[in-house]
SEMI-158268 format. One record per residue (C-alpha): residue in three letters; x, y, z. Coordinates in steps of 0.2 Angstrom, whole numbers, plus 5000, padded with zeros to 4 digits. Last residue first. Layout:
<rs>
alaXYZ...
</rs>
This chain:
<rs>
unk599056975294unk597656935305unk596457045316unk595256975332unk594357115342unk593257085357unk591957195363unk591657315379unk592157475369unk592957465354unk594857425351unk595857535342unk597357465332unk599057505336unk600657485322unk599757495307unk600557495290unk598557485281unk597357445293unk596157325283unk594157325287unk592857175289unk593857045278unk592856885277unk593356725288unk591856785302unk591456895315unk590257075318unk589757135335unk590957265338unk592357185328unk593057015323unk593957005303unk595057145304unk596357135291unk598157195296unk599457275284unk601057325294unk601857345309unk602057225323unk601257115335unk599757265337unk599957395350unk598057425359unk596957595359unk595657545370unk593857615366unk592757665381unk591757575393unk593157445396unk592957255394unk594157265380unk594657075372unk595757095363unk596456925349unk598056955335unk598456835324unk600056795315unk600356715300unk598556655294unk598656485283unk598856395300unk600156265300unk600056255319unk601456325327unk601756435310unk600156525313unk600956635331unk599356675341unk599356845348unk598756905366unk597557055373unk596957045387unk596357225389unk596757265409unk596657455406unk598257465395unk598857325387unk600257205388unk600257075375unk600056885377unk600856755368unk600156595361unk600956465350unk602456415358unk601656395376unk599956335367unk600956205358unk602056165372unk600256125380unk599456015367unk597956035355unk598156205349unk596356265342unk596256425339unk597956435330unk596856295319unk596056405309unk594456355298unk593556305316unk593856435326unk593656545313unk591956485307unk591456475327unk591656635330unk590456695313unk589356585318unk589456655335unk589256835326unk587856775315unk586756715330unk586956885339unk586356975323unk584856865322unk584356925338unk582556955334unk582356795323unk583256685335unk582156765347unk580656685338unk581356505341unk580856535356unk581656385365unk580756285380unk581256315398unk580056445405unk578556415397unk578856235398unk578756215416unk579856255431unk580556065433unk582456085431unk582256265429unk583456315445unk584156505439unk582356565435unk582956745430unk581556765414unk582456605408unk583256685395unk583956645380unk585256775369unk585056715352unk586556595353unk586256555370unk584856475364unk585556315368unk586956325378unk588756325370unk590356225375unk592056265368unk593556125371unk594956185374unk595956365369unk595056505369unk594056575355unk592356525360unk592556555378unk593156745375unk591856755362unk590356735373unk590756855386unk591156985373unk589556955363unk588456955380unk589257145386unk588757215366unk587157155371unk586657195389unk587457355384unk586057365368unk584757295380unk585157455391unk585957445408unk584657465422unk585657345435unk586857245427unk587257105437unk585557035436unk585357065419unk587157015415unk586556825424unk584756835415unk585856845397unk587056725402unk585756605407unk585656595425unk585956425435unk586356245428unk585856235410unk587456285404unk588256455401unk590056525400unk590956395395unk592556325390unk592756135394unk594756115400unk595355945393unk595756035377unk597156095384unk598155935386unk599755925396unk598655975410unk599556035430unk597556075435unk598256235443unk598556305427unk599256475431unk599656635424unk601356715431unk602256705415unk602156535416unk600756405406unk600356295414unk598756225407unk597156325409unk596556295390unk597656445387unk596256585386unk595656505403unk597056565413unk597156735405unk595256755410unk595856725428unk597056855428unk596156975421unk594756955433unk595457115442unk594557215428unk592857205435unk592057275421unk590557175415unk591557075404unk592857015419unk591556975430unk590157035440unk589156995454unk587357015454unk586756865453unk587756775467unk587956585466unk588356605448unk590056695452unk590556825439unk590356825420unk592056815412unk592956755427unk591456645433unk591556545419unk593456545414unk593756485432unk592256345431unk593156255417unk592056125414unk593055945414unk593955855399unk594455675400unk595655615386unk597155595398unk596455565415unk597855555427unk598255745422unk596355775426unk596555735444unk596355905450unk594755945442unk593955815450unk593955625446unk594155585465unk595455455470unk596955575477unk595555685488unk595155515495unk593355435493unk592255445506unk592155645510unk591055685494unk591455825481unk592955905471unk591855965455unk592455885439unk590755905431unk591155785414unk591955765398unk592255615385unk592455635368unk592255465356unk593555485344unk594755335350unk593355235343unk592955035352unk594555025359unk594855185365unk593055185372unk593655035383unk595155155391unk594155305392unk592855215401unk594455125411unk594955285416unk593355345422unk593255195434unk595155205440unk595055415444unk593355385454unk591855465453unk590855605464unk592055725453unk591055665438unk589555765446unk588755715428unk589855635415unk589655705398unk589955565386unk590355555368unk589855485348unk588455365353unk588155235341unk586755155349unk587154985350unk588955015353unk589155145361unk587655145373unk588054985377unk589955015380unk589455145393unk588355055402unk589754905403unk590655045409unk589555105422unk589154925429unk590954875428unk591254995442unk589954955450unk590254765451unk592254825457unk592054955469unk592655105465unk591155165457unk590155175477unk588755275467unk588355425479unk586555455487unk585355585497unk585455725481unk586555815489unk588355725478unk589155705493unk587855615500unk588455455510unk587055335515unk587055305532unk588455225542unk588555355554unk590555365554unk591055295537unk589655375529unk589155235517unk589255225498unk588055165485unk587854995475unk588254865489unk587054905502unk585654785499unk586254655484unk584654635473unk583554775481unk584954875479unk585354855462unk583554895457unk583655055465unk581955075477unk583155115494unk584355215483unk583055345475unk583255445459unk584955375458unk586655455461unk588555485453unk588255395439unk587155505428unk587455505408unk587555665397unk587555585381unk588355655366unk587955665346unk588955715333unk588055795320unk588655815300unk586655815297unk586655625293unk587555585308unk585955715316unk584555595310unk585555435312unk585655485332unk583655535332unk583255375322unk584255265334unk583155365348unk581655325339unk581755145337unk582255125356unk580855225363unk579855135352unk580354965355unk579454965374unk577955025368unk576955105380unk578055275378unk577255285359unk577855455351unk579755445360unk580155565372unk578955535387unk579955355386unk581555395390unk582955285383unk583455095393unk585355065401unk585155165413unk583355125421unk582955255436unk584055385436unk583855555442unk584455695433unk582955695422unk582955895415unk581055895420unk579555955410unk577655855410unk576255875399unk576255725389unk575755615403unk575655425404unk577655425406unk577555535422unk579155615426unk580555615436unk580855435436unk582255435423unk582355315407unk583955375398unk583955535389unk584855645400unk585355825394unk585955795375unk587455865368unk587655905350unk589355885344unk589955975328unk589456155330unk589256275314unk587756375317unk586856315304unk586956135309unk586056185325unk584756275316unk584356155304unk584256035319unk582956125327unk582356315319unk582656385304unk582056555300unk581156595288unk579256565290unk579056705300unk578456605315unk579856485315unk580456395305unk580756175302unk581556105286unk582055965293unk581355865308unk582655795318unk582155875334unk580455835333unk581055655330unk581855625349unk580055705355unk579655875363unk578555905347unk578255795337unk576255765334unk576255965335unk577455975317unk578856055323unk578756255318unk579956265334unk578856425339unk577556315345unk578556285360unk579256085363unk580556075350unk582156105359unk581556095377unk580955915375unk582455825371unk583655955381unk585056045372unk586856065374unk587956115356unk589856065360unk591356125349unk592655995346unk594256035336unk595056055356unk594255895359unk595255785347unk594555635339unk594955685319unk592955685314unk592155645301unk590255655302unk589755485306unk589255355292unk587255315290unk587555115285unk587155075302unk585655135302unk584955115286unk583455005291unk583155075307unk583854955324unk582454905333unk582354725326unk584154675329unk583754725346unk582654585348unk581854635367unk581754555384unk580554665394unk581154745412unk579554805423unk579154965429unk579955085416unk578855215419unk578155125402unk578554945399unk580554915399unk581854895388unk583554875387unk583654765406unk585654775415unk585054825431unk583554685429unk581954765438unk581654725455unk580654625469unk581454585486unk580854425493unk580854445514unk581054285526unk582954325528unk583454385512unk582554305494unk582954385478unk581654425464unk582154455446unk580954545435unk579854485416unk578854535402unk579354445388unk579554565372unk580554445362unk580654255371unk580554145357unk580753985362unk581753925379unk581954005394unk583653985402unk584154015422unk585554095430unk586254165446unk587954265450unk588854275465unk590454235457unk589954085448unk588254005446unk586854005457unk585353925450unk583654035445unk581953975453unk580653995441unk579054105443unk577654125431unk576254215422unk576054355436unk574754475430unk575154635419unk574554795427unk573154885419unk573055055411unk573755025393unk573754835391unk575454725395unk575554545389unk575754425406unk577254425415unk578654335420unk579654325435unk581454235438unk581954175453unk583454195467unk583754105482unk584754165498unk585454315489unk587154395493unk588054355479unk586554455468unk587354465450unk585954415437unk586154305423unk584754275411unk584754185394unk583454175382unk583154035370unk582753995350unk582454165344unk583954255353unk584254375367unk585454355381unk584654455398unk585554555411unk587254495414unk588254405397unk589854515397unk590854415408unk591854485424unk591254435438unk591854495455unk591154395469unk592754275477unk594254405472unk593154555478unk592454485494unk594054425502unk594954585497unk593854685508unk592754795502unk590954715503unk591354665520unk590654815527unk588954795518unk589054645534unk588154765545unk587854645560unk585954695567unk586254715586unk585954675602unk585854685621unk587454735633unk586854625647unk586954445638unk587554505625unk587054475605unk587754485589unk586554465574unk587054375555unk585954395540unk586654235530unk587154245512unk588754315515unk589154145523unk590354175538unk592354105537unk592354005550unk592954005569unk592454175571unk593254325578unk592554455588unk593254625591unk592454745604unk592654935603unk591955035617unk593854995624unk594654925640unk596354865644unk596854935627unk598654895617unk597954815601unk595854825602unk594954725613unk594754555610unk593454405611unk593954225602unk593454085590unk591754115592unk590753955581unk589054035573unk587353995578unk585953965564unk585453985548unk584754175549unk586554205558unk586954215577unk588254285584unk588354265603unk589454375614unk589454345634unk591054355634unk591554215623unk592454115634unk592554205650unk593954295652unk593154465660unk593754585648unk593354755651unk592354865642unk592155065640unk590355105636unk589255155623unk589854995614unk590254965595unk590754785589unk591954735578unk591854565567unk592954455561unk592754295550unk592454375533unk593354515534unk592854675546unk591054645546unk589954765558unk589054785574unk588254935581unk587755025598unk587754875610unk587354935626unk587355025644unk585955115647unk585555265638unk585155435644unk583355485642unk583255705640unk582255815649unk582355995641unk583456115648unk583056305644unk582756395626unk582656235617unk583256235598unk582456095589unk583355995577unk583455855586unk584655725581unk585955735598unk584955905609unk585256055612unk584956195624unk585156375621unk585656535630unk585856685623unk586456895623unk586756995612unk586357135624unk584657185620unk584156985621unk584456885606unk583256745598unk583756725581unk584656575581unk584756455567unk585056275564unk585456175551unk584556015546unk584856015526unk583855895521unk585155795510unk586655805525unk585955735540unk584155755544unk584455665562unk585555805569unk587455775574unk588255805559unk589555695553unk591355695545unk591055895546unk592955955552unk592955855567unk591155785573unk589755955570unk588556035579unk588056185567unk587456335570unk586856505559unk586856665568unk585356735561unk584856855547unk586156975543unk586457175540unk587357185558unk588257025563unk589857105564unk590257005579unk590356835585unk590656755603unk590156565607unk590356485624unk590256305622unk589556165639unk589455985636unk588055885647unk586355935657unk586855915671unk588456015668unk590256015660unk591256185664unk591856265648unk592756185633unk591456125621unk592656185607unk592156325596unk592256345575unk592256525566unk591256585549unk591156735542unk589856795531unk588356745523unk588156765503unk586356815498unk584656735502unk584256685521unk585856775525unk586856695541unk588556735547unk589256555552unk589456435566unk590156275570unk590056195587unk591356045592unk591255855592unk592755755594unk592355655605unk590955675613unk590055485618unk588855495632unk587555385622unk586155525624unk587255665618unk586755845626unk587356005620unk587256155631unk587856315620unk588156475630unk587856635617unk588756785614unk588156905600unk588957065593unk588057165578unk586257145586unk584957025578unk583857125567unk581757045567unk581356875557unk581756805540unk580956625538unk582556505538unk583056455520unk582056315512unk583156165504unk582456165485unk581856015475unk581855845485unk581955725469unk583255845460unk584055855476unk585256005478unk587156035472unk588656155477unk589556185463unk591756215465unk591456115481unk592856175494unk591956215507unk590856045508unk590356065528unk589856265522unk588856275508unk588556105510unk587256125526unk586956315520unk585956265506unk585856415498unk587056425483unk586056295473unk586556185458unk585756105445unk586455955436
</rs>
């Protein structure tokens, strides 16, 4: 998933993001406009005003501001000066604001549980001031979710005492919020009345909270248990009213052990003489089942019938329709209130094209004739013997270059078309190429159906990080997106293709979020189960940026993803997952993927984005690079090793370790060991007993290319420095211990021409030239050459962390050359001892070798592979070039 530096509302509420991400729907939050110098010292008098009188807690937040660039300093103020008409009063000093753009503010509760403007968290919101008199000087006015920053008072409506919300602690208690302290006056009932849509419920009693005389916090308790398929109201006689929230009972204990189901029959059950439905929707009043007419290309099929479906156990529904029902058109519609919500089944295989309505299909029937007698490549099931090939559907094959016959290209079988070259009629290009290089798994940006682009075109690019349909492929990459088998067909044909090609194949899957909560299938069948809330606000939570979060702890969600995940493995014979925004997960769910993959092939690989992110779940519940030791056999990019080779990717011009900056070392030390704990001062802060839980990497298709990154970084270097600086960055990665990961083209050196967010830039910019693989063939040998060792010498590929403790030993060298040795007898390798340097230096190195003797040199200055390069005979030191990696054996 892309990710953007300059969105300064999670830049700086979400801290301590590894990533910080943008809305693949929304595209790019927009800076401030850039406007005259503000002066070096500021001081400015905030008034805030809050309509419902409520400030607890609130407190003014404000940053250093660069429109593009890093900002600077940040500092928080209390609202602690004289109150006035107008309401709160902050008196905020910065200095050192020369070179910047604005003083960035933020109005904030606590330590950003909320912000205070309407836009909230996925459209950014912030404010900025720029308007400074010749001594620093401002005054501001503003106002509870108004964005606008008022240069004097502005007239502003207090509220009347009232009901502000209502919600659902269990299923007979209810807490209501008041802009106002209450008293109780011993009336029955208060004043309250809750009324659902079938009529008036029974109070019980009216209390304040434990210990209070009077409280803005009212709890009601009801004489029975409320029916969860009722829309309830509480009323007061002066306070008004309000809608209940009852989403809040979805976590209770109540809910769970009455509404969790647990067979493996939702969605539809295909066979010739009947089809079954089940559909979970425990909130529903009444629920049906529609079909529709044959589909024609350009019309929408008409309504053939509706039947009401019967409620069956744990909030589920169900009806039968006999005959044979393959390719029936057919959604769910559930009744709330007066209002029937229309959706597609979450659980549907196919759909028509933009995946606007479900279809039952034979699946027996779209399954290739040999399929499942095509064996996978062997494989022993450890990551560390892994090495990870990412490319996108389209971008693979899409540029005439690809040598893909035109009818294919962009299409799952354009990029299993053998014997593929490109413009020079020699080099292979596509799934020859891939094999070629050495990699065993090939990992595919999303495949399942997203809503990103338009089906009916041919002509459209996006990387589909926004889900619509998971459980049914892309249509735009099959030949015929109208068919709903198609899609199907030619997907089993793309994963029999690279099986047969000695490819494993992975599926980047997207749970995190949805291309839009409010149309999401599962919410129009139980509203407000499928995502989280902000605890505070009650709007959606949006940890992830892209306006939504997958509530996967709860229990219907989290069987959701892994009956997904066991779809996807067992009809289509998937060989690993990569878990976007994994982080926005939790422990439990991810662990009992792992767990249910076990069962079906314990060499299924799974890795994911274990970014910390979100504020819902605890810190302890995320499935984030700090939780990885409660998730054995779940590995998670390695963003240390990344940005220590290359240098931060939120600031091109940066640079790392291979580009010079020495005091990287350190970093690069931890990622050489797969970052386990491994002493002697390096790290490991993840606490792994596995290294191959750490994904090395140095590129993916988030941000700058490594080439674009050293470009940027490496201001007017030649392309033989950009070169020589791209090998070192790329072996260090390779060669560590974990699981290496490679971008597609990275190989050959892609570029993006600097476009560091091409999740919708176009072809032009995001297809392979497979030309460059011509030009760089030189670049493609040496990481075949890498990957040749790595893969024929398993001292490369320790796969536990006494191993890599036993097995790996570092040497001091001069001018920060990591240089270490890898001891053959831990791993049974047919090389004794092994020596690896990396010299990020501008001049040759001379470093002392294990010991003395005969060594052969099989990685240097731009050459690698199992054949001998050069022997040093009874050497003791060995020069390594310049800005290059050496590896030599004995």
């Amino acid at each position: 998933m892309q990710l953007l530096p300059n969105s300064k509302t999670l830049k700086h509420a979400l801290a301590v993001f590894t990533s910080l991400v943008i809305s693949v729907a929304g595209g790019l939050v927009a800076a401030p406009p850039a406007l005259a110098a503000i002066p070096d010292s500021v001081n400015v008098t905030v008034h805030y005003n809050r309509p419902n009188g409520d400030y607890t807690g609130w407190n003014v937040f404000v940053w250093k501001n660069m429109n593009s660039g890093t900002d600077g300093s940040s500092a928080v103020f209390n609202f602690d000066q004289p109150d006035d008409a107008f309401g709160k009063v902050a008196n905020v000093t910065m200095s050192g604001l020369t070179g910047y753009d604005s003083l960035g503010i933020i109005i904030r509760l606590g330590d950003f549980a909320k912000k205070d403007t309407a836009a909230g968290w996925a459209n950014n919101g912030d404010r900025f001031i720029t308007n400074f008199d010749a001594k620093g000087n401002a005054e501001v006015w503003l106002v509870q979710g108004d964005e606008k920053i008022y240069q004097q008072a502005p007239v502003v409506q207090q509220a009347g005492p009232k009901i502000l919300s209502a919600a659902l602690t269990s299923n007979t208690t209810l807490s209501v919020l008041l802009n106002t302290k209450y008293k109780l006056t011993g009336t029955a009932g208060e004043g309250f009345t809750v009324t659902g849509s079938k009529g008036v419920a029974t109070i019980a009693g009216v209390a304040l909270p434990a210990g209070q005389t009077e409280s803005s916090t009212v709890l009601i308790t009801l004489s029975n248990p409320i029916d969860v398929a009722q829309s309830y109201t509480v009323s007061h006689t002066s306070l008004g009213s309000a809608t209940v929230n009852a989403t809040t009972i979805y976590d209770t204990k109540w809910f769970n052990n009455n509404f969790t189901y647990t067979g493996n029959d939702l969605g539809n059950t295909y066979s010739r003489e009947q089809t079954q439905f089940r559909v979970w929707a425990p909130t529903a009043q009444e629920m049906k089942l529609v079909s529709y007419g044959t589909w024609t290309k350009g019309s929408t099929p008409a309504v053939v019938s509706e039947t009401a479906m019967t409620k069956d156990v744990n909030g589920t529904w169900v009806t039968t329709v006999n005959g044979d029902q393959n390719l029936l058109i057919y959604t769910y519609k559930a009744k709330f209130g007066t209002k029937w919500n229309e959706a597609v089944d979450p659980y549907v295989r196919a759909t028509t094209i933009n995946g606007a309505l479900g279809v039952v299909v034979d699946l027996n029937a779209t399954t290739p004739k040999t399929f499942a007698a095509t064996p996978k490549p062997t494989f022993s099931g450890k990551s560390t013997d892994a090495v990870f090939y990412e490319a996108n559907v389209r971008d693979a094959t899409i540029d005439a270059s690809s040598g893909v016959d035109a009818s294919l290209r962009g299409k799952f079988l354009g990029l299993i078309q053998h014997g593929t070259t490109a413009t020079n009629g020699k080099t292979p290009t596509g799934i020859d190429a891939i094999r070629d290089l050495g990699v065993t798994h090939v990992q595919l940006l999303p495949i399942f159906d997203f809503a990103s682009v338009d089906e009916y075109q041919n002509n459209q690019q996006n990387w589909g990080y926004d889900p619509l349909n998971y459980n049914v492929p892309e249509g735009s990459y099959s030949t015929d997106a109208s068919n709903p088998v198609t899609r199907i067909t030619e997907l089993k044909q793309l994963i029999q293709g690279m099986h047969s090609a000695g490819l494993r194949v992975v599926m980047d899957v997207v749970y995190n979020h949805v291309s839009s909560a409010s149309e999401f299938s599962f919410e129009q069948l139980v509203p407000g189960y499928f995502f989280r809330l902000d605890p505070i606000s009650g709007d959606l939570a949006n940890g992830t940026g892209c306006g939504n979060e997958v509530a996967s702890e709860r229990p219907m969600v989290r069987k959701f993803i892994v009956d997904s995940v066991e779809y996807w493995t067992t009809e289509y014979g998937m060989d690993g997952y990569r878990f976007d925004l994994m982080g926005i997960l939790d422990v439990t769910t991810m662990n009992q993927v792992r767990a249910m993959l076990d069962k079906i092939d314990p060499t299924i690989l799974v890795i994911g984005e274990g970014w910390n992110m979100g504020s819902v779940l605890s810190d302890s519940q995320k499935a984030d690079q700090p939780n990885l030791a409660s998730m054995p056999g779940i590995s998670a990019f390695n963003d240390g090793i990344r940005d220590g080779i290359k240098g931060s990717v939120f600031n091109a011009s940066e640079r790392g370790y291979a580009q010079g900056k020495l005091g990287n070392s350190g970093t690069v030390k931890e990622g050489i060991v797969g970052n386990v704990p491994y002493g002697s001062g390096i790290g490991g802060g993840w606490g792994l007993t596995q290294p191959g839980q750490s994904v090395n990497y140095v590129e993916a298709h988030d941000n700058l290319t490594l080439f674009d990154k050293l470009k940027a970084s490496m201001d007017g270097a030649s392309s033989a420095k950009i070169k020589k600086i791209f090998e070192l960055s790329s072996s260090i990665a390779i060669l560590a211990q974990g699981l290496p990961f490679i971008h597609s083209g990275q190989e050959f050196m892609r570029t993006k021409q600097g476009n560091d967010n091409s999740y919708q830039a176009g072809d032009a910019i995001n297809s392979l030239k497979w030309n460059t693989r011509t030009a760089n063939a030189d670049v493609v040998n040496y990481f075949k050459g890498l990957i040749a060792i790595r893969s024929a010498h398993p001292a490369f590929r320790l796969d536990t962390t006494d191993k890599v403790r036993a097995g790996l030993k570092f040497i001091n060298a001069k001018r920060s050359v990591v240089a270490y040795q890898l001891n053959g007898s831990v791993s049974g390798d047919s090389w004794s001892t092994i020596f690896v340097a990396h010299n990020p230096n501008a001049k040759s190195v001379v470093v002392k070798l294990p010991g003395k003797g005969n060594w052969q040199i099989v990685v240097s200055g731009g050459k690698a592979g199992l054949n001998t390069i050069k022997t040093l005979r009874n050497a003791a030191s060995v020069p390594v070039p310049a800005q290059s990696t050496m590896v030599v054996h004995n």
